[in-house]
N, C-alpha and C positions, 0 to 999 in steps of 0.2 A: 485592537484592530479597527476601532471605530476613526479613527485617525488616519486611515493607511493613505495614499494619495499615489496618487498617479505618477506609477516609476515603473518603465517599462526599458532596458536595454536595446540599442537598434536591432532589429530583425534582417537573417539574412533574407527574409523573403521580401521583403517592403523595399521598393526605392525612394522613399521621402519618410523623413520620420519627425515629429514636435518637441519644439523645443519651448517650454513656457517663460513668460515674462511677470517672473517676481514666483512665487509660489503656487504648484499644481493643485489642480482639482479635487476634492475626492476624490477616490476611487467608488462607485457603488454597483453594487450586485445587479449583472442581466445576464437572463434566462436565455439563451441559444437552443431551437430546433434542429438534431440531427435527422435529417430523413436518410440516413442508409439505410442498403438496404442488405447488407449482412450484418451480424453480431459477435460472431465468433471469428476473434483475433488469434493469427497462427504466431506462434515463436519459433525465430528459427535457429536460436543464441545455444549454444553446446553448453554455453555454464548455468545456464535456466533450469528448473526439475520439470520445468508445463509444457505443453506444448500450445494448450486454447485458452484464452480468459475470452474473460467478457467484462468491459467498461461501459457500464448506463451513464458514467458522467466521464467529462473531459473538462479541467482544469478543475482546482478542489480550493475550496472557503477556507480549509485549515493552515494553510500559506507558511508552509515548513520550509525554511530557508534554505535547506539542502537537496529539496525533492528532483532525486535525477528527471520525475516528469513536465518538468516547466519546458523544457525547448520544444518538445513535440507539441506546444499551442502555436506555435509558432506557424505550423502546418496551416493554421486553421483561420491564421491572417491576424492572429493575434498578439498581445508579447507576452515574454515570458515571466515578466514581474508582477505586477498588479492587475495584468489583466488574468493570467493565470488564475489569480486567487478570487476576479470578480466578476470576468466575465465565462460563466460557469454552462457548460454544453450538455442539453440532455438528451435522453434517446429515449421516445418517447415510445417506441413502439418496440423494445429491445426485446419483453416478455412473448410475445406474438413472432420473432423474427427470431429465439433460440427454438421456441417450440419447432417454427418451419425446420430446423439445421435438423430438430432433435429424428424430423420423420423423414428425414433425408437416409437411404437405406445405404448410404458409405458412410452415416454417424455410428462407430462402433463403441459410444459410453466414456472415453477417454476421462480424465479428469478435469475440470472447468475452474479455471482458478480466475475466483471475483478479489480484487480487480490486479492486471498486469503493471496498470497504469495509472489511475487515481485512485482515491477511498472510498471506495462502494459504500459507507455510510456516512460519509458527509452528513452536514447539518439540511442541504436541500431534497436528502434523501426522506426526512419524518413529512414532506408533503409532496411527494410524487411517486414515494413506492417503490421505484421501480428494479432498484434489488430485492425486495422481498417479493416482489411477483416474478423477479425470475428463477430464485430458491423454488417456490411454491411450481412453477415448472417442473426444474429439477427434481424435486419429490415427488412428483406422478410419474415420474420418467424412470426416476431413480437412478438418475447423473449421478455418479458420484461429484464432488465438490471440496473445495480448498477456498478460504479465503482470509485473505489479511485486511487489517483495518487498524485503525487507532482510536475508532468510536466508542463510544458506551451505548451508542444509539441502537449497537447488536444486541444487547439487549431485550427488545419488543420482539425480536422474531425469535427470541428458545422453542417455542414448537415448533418451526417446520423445520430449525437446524434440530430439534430432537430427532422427529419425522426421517430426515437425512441420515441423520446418525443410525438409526435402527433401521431401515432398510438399504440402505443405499451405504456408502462412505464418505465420510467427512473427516475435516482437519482444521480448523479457526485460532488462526495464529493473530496476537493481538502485538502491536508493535511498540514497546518500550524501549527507547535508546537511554532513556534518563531515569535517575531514583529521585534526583533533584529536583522539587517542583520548580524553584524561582528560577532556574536555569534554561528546562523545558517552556517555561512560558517565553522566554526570552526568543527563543529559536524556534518552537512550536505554536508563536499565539495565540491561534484560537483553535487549539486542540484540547480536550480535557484533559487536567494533571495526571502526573505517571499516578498518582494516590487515588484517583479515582478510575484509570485503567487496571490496576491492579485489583479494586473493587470490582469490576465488569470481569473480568480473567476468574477472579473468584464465583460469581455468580455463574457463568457458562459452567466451570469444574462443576459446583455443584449440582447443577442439572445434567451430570453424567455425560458434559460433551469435552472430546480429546483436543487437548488445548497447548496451543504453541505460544512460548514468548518470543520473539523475535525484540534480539539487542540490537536496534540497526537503523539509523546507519550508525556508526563506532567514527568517530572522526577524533581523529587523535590528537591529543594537549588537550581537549574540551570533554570529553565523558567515557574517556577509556580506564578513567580509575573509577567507573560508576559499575563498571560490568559485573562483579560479583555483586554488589548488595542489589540488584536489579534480575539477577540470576536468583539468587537465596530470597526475595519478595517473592518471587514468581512461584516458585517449587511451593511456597510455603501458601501460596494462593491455590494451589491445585495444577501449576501446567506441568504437563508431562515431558515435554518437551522444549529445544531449545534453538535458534541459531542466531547468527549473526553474519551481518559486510562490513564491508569497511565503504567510508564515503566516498561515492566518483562526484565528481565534477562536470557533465559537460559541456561545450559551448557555456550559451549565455552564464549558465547557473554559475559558474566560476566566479565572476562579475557581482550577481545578486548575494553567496552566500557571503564574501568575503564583504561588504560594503554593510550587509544586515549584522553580520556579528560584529564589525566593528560597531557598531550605533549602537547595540544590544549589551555588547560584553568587551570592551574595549582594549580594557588589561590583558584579555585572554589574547585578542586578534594574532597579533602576531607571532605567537606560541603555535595557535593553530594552525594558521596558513604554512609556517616552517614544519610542522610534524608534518602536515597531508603531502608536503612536498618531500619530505621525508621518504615515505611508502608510496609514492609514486614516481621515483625515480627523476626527481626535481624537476619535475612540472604537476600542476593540479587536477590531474585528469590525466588516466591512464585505459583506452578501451580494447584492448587486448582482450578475448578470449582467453580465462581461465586467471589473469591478472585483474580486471577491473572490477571487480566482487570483492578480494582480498587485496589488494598491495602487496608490495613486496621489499625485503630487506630486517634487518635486523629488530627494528620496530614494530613491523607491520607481525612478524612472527610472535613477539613479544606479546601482539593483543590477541594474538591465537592461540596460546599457549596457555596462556591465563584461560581465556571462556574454555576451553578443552577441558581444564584443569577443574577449574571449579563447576563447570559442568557435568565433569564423572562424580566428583566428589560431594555433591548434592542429589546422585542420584536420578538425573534425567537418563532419557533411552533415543534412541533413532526413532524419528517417525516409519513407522510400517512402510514399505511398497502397497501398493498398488493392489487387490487381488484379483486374480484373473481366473473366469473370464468374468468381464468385469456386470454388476449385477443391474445395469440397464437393460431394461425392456420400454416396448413403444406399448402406454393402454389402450385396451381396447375402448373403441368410440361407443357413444350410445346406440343399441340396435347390435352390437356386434354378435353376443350372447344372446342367446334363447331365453327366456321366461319359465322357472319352473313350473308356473300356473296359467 
């Protein structure tokens, strides 16, 4: 990734866009200020299981070719290519702006899933915090919480996702689409190998916290014959659980992924590009409500069939529901409580 250069798609938001003469610039990392002033994002998608996250960062360093969240930088006036990946949005006040939601008396504890949208442990996360200071909320609150990532950087926070676990509820699904490292780097560059996700997955089980693999995204002709041996790592790492999508496409990202896999994996491109069009009903992007998670058609069932299959057959379970009512409380402030003495 030290290479990457400046390759951004035109934006529908932008009326002029650059065009360089002879080869672009790097790409390098800036830091963006979000001052809003909410934190809690509602979903209103029927095929979602959340209804609230929370994103501390907008656009992510780990610059996964498929990432359905590259178009919504676009909102932000930026593209969806390389600046996605370098020009990185934080929110600096996000720990102070869930607590306000948290004493808001129509917050009823719901579940808070980090993040909806980017990696909540990114690499800009080990010097600004600011997912771990919003856990660390969470846990005085005792929000229940869900969260996916593809870091090992989860890691440094086992106690207050412990903290979580034993009071409150938790769920930390770690996302492996690949078993193949040289493959994952090709597609995933500066994410840490599935070999060393599967290390981080191990470590979380052993500190007694309930652990999700997430296959996904499944983009078919490219790592749909990876799914069991990435199922059977996992189980045998400690996760209890399991799921999987299949890959959407939208806008720009259709553009970025098909251009980065050809560069990456050139033999495979056109296998791939024909399978997703395949399970998408011969275009690359399908956003239907209860289709754009899964595909559809004799293929698309094909990779379902299979994770169902070997999914039972290794022994994973459903993640629990929800319990209700659910175990958030507001703490009391200093001063609230009397002094026994």
């Amino acid at each position: 990734m030290a290479k990457l250069r400046v390759d951004d798609p035109p934006s529908r938001f932008r009326t002029a866009s650059v065009e360089y003469d002879g080869q672009a610039p790097k790409a390098r990392l800036s830091i963006f200020e979000d001052t809003t002033h909410e934190i809690l994002s509602k979903n209103n998608s029927p095929d979602i299981s959340f209804r609230y996250s929370v994103n501390p960062y907008r656009g992510c360093f780990h610059g996964c070719a498929y990432c359905y969240a590259r178009p919504s930088h676009e909102y932000l006036g930026f593209g969806s290519g390389s600046d996605f990946e370098r020009k990185i949005v934080i929110k600096r006040d996000a720990p102070a702006l869930l607590e306000a939601a948290f004493h808001k008396r129509s917050w009823r504890g719901e579940v808070i899933v980090f993040s909806g949208n980017t990696d909540c442990y990114q690499p800009v996360e080990a010097d600004y915090g600011l997912t771990r200071a919003c856990l660390e909320v969470c846990a005085r609150f005792r929000n229940p919480v869900s969260i996916i990532t593809k870091a090992t950087l989860i890691e440094r926070d086992i106690d207050v996702l412990q903290q979580l676990h034993a009071d409150s509820q938790l769920t930390v699904s770690m996302s492996i689409p690949f078993s193949d490292d040289a493959m994952a780097r090709a597609i995933e560059p500066a994410v840490p190998s599935p070999t060393r996700r599967f290390e981080t997955l191990r470590r979380l089980a052993d500190a007694g916290l309930p652990v999700n693999v997430m296959v996904a995204p499944i983009m078919p002709g490219l790592n749909d014959d990876q799914i069991a041996t990435v199922l059977k790592r996992a189980r045998a790492a400690g996760a209890r659980y399991a799921g999987m999508t299949v890959v959407r496409l939208p806008g720009p990202l259709a553009g970025i992924f098909e251009s980065r896999l050809r560069a990456a994996l050139p033999d495979r491109a056109d296998r791939v590009m024909n399978r997703i069009r395949e399970v998408r009903g011969g275009d690359v992007n399908d956003s239907r409500f209860g289709k754009r998670m899964r595909g559809e058609g004799p293929y698309a069932e094909s990779i379902h069939v299979l994770f169902r299959t070997t999914k039972r057959r290794l022994g994973y379970v459903d993640i629990p529901e929800p319990s209700a009512p659910s175990p958030f409380r507001v703490p009391p402030a200093p001063g609230d409580q009397l002094s026994m003495w």
